[in-house]
N, C-alpha and C positions, 0 to 999 in steps of 0.2 A: 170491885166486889172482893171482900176480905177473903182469904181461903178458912175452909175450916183445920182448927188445930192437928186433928189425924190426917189430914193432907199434907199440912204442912213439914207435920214429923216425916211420913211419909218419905217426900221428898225428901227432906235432911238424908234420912237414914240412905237411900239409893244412891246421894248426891258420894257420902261418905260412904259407902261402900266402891263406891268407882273411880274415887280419887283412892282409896286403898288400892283394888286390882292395879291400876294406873300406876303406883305410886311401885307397887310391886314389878312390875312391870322393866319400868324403869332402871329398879336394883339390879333386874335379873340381868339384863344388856349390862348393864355396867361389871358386875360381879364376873357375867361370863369374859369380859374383857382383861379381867386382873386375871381369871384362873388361866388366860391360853398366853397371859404374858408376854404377847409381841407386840410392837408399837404398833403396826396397823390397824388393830383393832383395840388398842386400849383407852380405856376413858374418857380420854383429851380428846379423841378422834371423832367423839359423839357432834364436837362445832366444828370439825373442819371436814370430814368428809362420814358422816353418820352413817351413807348405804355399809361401810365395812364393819361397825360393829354391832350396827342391825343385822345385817344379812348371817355374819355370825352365831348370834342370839337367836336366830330364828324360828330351827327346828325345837329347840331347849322351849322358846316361848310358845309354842305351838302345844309343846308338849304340856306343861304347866298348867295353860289355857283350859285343855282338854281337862285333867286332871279336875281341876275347879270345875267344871260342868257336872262330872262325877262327884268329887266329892262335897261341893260346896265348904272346901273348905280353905282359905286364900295362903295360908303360911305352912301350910299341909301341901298345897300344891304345888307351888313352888318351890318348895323347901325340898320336895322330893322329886323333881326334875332336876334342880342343882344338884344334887346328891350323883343323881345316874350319871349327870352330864362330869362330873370330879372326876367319878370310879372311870368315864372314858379316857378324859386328861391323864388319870394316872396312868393305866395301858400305855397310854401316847407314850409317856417318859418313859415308863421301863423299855418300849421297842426302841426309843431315840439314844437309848444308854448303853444297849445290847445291840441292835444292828445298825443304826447311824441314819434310818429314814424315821416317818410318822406313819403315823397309823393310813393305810390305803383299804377302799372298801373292802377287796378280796380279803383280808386281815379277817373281816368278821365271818369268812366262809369255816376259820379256823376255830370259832366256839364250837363246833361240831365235834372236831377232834378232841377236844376236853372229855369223852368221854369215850373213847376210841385209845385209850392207849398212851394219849400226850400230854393228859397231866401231870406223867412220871417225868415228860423231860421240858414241857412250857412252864408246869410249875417250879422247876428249879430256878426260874428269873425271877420268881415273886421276893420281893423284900425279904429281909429276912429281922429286921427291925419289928417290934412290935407296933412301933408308934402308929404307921398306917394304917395295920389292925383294929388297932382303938379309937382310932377317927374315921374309920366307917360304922365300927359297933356306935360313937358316939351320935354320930349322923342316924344312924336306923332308932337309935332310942328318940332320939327330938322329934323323928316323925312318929314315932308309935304315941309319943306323949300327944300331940300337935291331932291327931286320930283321934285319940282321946277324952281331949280338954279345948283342945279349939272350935269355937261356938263356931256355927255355921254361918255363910256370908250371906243366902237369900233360902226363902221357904225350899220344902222339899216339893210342892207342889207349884208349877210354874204357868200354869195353862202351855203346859206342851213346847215354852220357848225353851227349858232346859236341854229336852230331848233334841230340838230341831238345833240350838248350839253347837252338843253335843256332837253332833252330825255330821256338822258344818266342820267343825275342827277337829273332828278323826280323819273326815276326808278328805281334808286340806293336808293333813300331817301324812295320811295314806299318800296321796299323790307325789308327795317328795320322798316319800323311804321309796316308793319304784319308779323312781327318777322320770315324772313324766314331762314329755320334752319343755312344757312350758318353763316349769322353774326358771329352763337357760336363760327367760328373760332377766333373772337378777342374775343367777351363779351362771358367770359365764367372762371370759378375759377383759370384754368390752367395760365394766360394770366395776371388775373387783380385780385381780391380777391374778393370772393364772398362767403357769410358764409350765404347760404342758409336759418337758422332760424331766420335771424335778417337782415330786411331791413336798418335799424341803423347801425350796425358793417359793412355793405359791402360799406352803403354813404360813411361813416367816412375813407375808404378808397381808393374807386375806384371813389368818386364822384357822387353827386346825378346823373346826367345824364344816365353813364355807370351803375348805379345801377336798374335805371328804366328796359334800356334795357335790362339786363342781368336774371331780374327777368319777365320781357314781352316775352323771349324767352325761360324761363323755364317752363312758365303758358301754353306759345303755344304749350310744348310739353307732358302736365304734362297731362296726360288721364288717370286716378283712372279704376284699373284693379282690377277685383275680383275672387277670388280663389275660388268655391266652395267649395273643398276640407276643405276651411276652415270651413264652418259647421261641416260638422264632425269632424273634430281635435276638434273644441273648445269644442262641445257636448260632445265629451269622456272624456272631465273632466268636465264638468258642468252639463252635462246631466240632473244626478237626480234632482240636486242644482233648476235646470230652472223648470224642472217638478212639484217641491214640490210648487213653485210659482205657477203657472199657478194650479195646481188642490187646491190650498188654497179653504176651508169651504165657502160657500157665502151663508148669513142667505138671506133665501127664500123670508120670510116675511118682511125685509126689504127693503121700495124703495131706486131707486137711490138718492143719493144725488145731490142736483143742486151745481157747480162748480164756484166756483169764484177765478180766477185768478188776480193777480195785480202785473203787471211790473212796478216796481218805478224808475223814470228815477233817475239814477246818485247816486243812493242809498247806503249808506253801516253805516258799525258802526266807528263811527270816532274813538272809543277805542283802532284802533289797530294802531292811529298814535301818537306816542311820546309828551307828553303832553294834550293827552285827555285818557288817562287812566284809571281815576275815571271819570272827566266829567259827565258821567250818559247821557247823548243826547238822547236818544232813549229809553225815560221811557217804554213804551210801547209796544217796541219790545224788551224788557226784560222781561217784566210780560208776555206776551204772550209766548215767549218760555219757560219760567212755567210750561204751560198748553198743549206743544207737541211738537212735531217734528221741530228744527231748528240747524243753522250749520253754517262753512263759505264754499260759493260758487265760487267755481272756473269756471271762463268765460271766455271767447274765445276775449274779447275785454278788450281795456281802453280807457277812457275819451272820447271817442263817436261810431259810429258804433252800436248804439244799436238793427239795425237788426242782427247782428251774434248773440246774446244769444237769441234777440227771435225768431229765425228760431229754433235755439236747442234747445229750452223748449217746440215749437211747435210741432215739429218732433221728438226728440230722437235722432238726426244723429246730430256726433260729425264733424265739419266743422275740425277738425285735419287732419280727414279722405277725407278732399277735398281741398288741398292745393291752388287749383285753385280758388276758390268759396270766393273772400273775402269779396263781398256784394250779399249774397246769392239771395235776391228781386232780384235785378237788373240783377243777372245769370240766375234766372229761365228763362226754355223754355217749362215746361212741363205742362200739361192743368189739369194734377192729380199729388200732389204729397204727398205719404204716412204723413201721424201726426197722433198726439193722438187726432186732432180735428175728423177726419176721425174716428176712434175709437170709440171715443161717439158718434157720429151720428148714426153707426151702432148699438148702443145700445139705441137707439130713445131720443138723445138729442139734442135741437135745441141749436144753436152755433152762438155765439153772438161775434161780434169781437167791441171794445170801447176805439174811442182814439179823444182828443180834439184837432186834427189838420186837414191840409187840408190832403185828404184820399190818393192822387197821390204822395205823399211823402214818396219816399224809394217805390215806386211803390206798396204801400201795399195794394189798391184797385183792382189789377191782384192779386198777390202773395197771400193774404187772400180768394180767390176763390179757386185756386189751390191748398191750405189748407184742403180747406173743409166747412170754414165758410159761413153757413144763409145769415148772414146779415150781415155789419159791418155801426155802429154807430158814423159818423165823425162827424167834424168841426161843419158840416151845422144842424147837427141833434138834436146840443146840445141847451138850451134853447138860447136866443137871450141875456140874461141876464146874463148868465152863469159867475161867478165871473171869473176874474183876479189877477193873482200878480206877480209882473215885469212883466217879456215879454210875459209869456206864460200865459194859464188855468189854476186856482189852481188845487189843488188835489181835495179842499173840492166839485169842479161842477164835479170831476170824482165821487166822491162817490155818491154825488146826481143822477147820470146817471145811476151807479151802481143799486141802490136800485130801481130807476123809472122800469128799465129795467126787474128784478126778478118781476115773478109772483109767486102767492099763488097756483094757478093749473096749470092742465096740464100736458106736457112732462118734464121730468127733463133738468137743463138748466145746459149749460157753457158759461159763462162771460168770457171774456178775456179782460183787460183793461188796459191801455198804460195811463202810466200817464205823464207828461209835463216840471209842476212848476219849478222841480229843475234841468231842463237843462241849460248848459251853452251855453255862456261866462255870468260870474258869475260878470259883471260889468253896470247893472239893479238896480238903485233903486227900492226896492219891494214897497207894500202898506206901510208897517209899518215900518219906516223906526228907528224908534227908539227900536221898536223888536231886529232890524238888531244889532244897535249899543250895546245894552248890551250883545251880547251874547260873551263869553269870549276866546280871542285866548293867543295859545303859546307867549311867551314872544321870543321865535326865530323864528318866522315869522316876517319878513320885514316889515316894517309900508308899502312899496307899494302894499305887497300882502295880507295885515289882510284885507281890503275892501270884498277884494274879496271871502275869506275864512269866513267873519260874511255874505254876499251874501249866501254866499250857505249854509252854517249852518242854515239859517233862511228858507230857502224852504224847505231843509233835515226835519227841525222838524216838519215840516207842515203834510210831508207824514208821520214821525211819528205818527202823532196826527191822522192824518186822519186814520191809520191804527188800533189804538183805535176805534176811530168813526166805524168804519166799522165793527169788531169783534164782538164791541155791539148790532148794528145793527141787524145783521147775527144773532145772538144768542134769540135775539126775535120772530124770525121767527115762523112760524109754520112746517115750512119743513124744512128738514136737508141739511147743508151745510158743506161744504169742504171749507176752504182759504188758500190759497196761494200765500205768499206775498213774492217779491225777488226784489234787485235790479239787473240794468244792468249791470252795471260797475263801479268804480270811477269813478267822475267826476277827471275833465283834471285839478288838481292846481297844475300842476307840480313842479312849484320854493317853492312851502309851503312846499311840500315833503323833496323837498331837501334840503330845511331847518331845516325841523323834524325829520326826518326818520319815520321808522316805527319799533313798539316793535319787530316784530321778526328778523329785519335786513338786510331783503330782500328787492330787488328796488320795485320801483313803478307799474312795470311789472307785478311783480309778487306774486299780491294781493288777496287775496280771498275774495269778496263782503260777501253777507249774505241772506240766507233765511229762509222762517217761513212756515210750515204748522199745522195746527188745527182746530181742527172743534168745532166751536164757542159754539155751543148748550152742547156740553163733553167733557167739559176740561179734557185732559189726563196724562199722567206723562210723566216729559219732558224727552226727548233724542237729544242729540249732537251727528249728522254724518256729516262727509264731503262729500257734492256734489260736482257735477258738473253739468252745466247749462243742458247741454241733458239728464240726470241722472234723472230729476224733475217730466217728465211725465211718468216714469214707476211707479215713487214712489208714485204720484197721483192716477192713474189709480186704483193701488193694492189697497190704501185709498178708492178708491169708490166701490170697490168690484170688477173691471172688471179686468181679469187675463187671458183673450182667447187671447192674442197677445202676440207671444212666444218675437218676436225682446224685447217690449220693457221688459219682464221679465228676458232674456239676460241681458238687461243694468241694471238689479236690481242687478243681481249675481255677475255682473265683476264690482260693484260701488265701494265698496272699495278700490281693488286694481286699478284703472286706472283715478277715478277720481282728482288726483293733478295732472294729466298730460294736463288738462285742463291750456292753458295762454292767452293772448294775444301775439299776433305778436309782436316777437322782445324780449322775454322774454325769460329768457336763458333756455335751456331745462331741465327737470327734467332724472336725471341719472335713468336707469332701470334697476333691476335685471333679469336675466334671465325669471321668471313666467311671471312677468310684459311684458317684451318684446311680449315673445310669444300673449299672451294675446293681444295684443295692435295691434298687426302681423293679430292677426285672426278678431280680432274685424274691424279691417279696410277694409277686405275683405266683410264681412257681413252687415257693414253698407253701401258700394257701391252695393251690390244689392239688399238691403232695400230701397236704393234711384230708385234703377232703376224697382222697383215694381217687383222682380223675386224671392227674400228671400224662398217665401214661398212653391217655387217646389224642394227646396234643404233644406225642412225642413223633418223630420222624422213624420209620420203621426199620433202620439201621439202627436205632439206638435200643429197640426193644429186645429181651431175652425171649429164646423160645418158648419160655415160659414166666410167664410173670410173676416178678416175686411178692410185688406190691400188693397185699389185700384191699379190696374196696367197699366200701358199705355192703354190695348185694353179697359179699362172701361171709357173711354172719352166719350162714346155717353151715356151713364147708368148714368152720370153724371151732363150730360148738363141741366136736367130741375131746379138741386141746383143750379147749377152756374148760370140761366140765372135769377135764385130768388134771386139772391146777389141783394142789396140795400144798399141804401146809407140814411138814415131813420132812422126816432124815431119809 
């Protein structure tokens, strides 16, 4: 039986409308495989192993899909999934350009701060070329045209299979933005390649996309479990080790000392990159390690992220131990959480938190209460005059804030002070700009990236100098002080690196910054140890006499052995011997319930102060009249 002619159109018309979507389809897997440009997933890959740049394509085709339900319109919908999924790849590049990993979910916890304070300093990474401007204005014009003038692919009326589509593919696309456990049937190691320690090694081959998800549904499932058990395994070999700490002599008639902390953004010794060797760069924090305690610092980050080292300098918990946690600020939920700020307080010292930015940034005006900290000393609070150079605060108006802040009486104090100057991107004319030009680079640095490398060597020495400045300071005083001076990270010049290397031959990874402690007033004889960033407040503490907190005398015992296991993300793992392991096994258990404030009922009662210094969740009400004294104030 012949069909009739309107049938038969009929059919055409669906048959061609489906080999379109289809046909679109097909472009979008392949297109997204040109844009994330790694061989795992590009094009070729579709005949020899296809789940890689399917799985890639997926959430984007998902998206698209959707989008066509809505709009019924096929080069409208896809055109403007491709579009989002670009504006992502680009992010990828500028983080892969400035700090040397890709984009990780936590990453998007950070569009929040865009309007919190941090598009005065995330916006200074954006291009600075128009061209990319013009090829998303051009992108947004082809779909407003495509809106427009592109005929629709099927009626607006569907008998209801639009809406039920519809449905179907938000909640399919819903289920994989909150990573529910199914997906791990495709995104998962077994499937696609996923090398757990290194966001880098799993892009480079499963595609930034499927990388994202694979580690979004590892985070959803990753819940940090703690062994008690492990207190006492680790105490049966540490035991006395921890005890001899904690019962350390504390001369009576001695007061406290007041505490002055200084995080140097970006800081380290350029000595250990090939071609600065001799150099000398950091007069100052060579004569000063003379006079005490300093080393290389192994951190938990590179080229930015500078709340991961100072969550760990602040508390003592090594974020190794929290796989999940990769912008701690921004993770916090809890209204108390254990530090060594906590610590001095209960030793009656008032607690000064000091940084020349806006204070909502990195959300550290919440997270600095949940600390512990008085008061913290922002942006608003610094003088109106407060010097500049390039983009940010010098160092010299943090030392000046420094010093405003110490008083002559009173309670003993802790300063904590966040410095600025030598944050990146390193492409700021400074004040002096002929400073900038004589300072001297490798002759295998790139003429396009020596700019940028005399940029930061010229802020670098500033926090140099300033660190001077402030030692002598401090050493005038009348009351005794503590300094401790570290940086966060390398700054991100990643193509200088890789132009230089580094003297001991390791990547960029896996660098050790630098820190200094001494007390200005009694210069002592130096000692070289290797830290780590969480490592710094047990070693302070001991320095100021206070030894009633077993955790952080733990982290004094187990410093040598587990401190280079400290990296940033993406940095290839350090091999462990069997003590190591164990150690590293128990330590991970102790530090999650140090975080969950319960350490101290699985501690032996020789190790506990007669007063505990440690707050725990139930201590939220005993708490609130410090917190509700936080300020934002000179």
């Amino acid at each position: 039986m012949a069909l009739a002619p309107s049938t038969w159109l009929s059919r055409r018309t669906v048959a061609t409308r489906t080999a379109l979507a289809f046909a679109m389809m097909i472009a979008f897997v392949l297109g997204t495989g040109l844009l994330d440009g790694h061989d795992g997933v590009s094009p070729s890959q579709l005949l020899t192993q296809p789940v890689f740049p399917l799985a890639n394509a997926m959430p984007g085709l998902l998206l698209a899909l959707l989008l066509l339900a809505l709009t019924r319109r096929t080069l409208l919908s896809f055109g403007l999934a491709y579009l989002l999924q670009g504006l992502m790849y680009g992010i990828n590049a500028l983080k892969v350009a400035n700090l040397g990993t890709p984009l990780l979910p936590a990453d998007f916890r950070m569009a929040g701060q865009l309007r919190k304070g941090g598009l005065h300093v995330l916006g200074s990474y954006l291009p600075h070329s128009p061209w990319p401007y013009l090829v998303i204005l051009g992108g947004v014009a082809v779909v407003v045209a495509m809106w427009r003038y592109e005929p629709p692919l099927f009626a607006r009326r569907t008998g209801g299979r639009r809406i039920v589509a519809g449905a179907l593919l938000g909640a399919t696309l819903g289920t994989l933005l909150i990573g529910v456990p199914g997906w791990g049937n495709l995104y998962n190691g077994h499937k696609l390649w996923l090398e757990p320690w290194s966001a880098a090694a799993t892009t480079n081959h499963s595609g930034l996309v499927s990388s994202l998800v694979m580690f979004h549904l590892q985070d959803r499932r990753t819940k940090e479990k703690a062994d008690p058990a492990a207190v006492s395994k680790l105490l049966q070999t540490t035991g006395d080790a921890v005890r001899a700490r904690m019962q350390a002599p504390v001369d009576q008639g001695t007061a406290l000392p007041d505490i002055v902390v200084v995080q140097s953004e970006s800081f380290f010794d350029p000595s250990i990159v090939r071609g600065y060797e001799n150099a000398r760069l950091t007069p100052n924090l060579d004569r000063l390690a003379g006079e005490g305690m300093s080393g290389p610092l192994h951190v938990p980050t590179f080229g930015g992220g500078t709340i991961r080292t100072e969550f760990e300098v602040l508390t003592g918990l090594s974020l190794r131990y929290f796989s999940a946690m990769q912008f701690p600020y921004l993770q916090l939920n809890d209204k108390v959480v254990p530090s060594m700020v906590r610590v001095l307080r209960s030793h009656g010292y008032e607690t000064v938190a000091i940084h020349g930015n806006d204070p909502t940034f990195w959300n550290r005006n919440t997270a600095f209460k949940a600390l512990g900290f008085d008061r913290f000393v922002s942006q608003s609070g610094f003088p109106a005059n407060a010097a500049m150079d390039g983009k940010y605060m010098a160092d010299s108006a943090m030392t000046d804030e420094i010093m405003a802040q110490l008083k002559d009486s009173g309670p003993p104090q802790f300063l904590f002070a966040i410095s600025l100057e030598a944050h990146g991107p390193y492409d700021v004319t400074p004040s002096d700009p002929s400073a900038r030009d004589a300072t001297p680079v490798p002759s295998a640095i790139d003429a396009k990236d020596k700019r940028q490398v005399q940029n930061y060597l010229y802020h670098m020495q500033h926090a140099d100098q300033q660190l001077g400045r402030l030692a002598a300071l401090l050493s005038r005083r009348n009351r005794p002080t503590l300094l401790l001076f570290y940086g966060d990270h390398l700054p991100g010049l990643n193509d200088a690196y890789r132009e230089t290397g580094f003297v001991n031959g390791q990547d960029m990874l896996s660098q050790a910054g630098t820190w200094l402690l001494i007390d200005p007033r009694n210069p002592g004889r130096p000692q070289r140890i290797d830290m780590a960033s969480w490592m710094l407040p047990g070693l302070l503490l001991e320095r100021a006499g206070i030894h009633d907190d077993a955790y952080f005398a733990i982290t004094q015992v187990l410093a040598p052995s587990l401190a280079s296991l400290t990296r940033a993300p993406g940095a290839p793992p350090v091999p462990l011997d069997a003590q190591q392991q164990q150690f590293d096994n128990d330590m991970a258990s102790i530090a999650v319930l140090r975080m969950k404030g319960k350490l101290d009922h699985w501690l032996p009662a020789n190790l506990l102060p007669a007063n505990t210094a440690v707050a725990t969740q139930d201590d939220t009400e005993e708490e609130a009249p410090a917190s509700a004294a936080m300020g934002i104030h000179r």
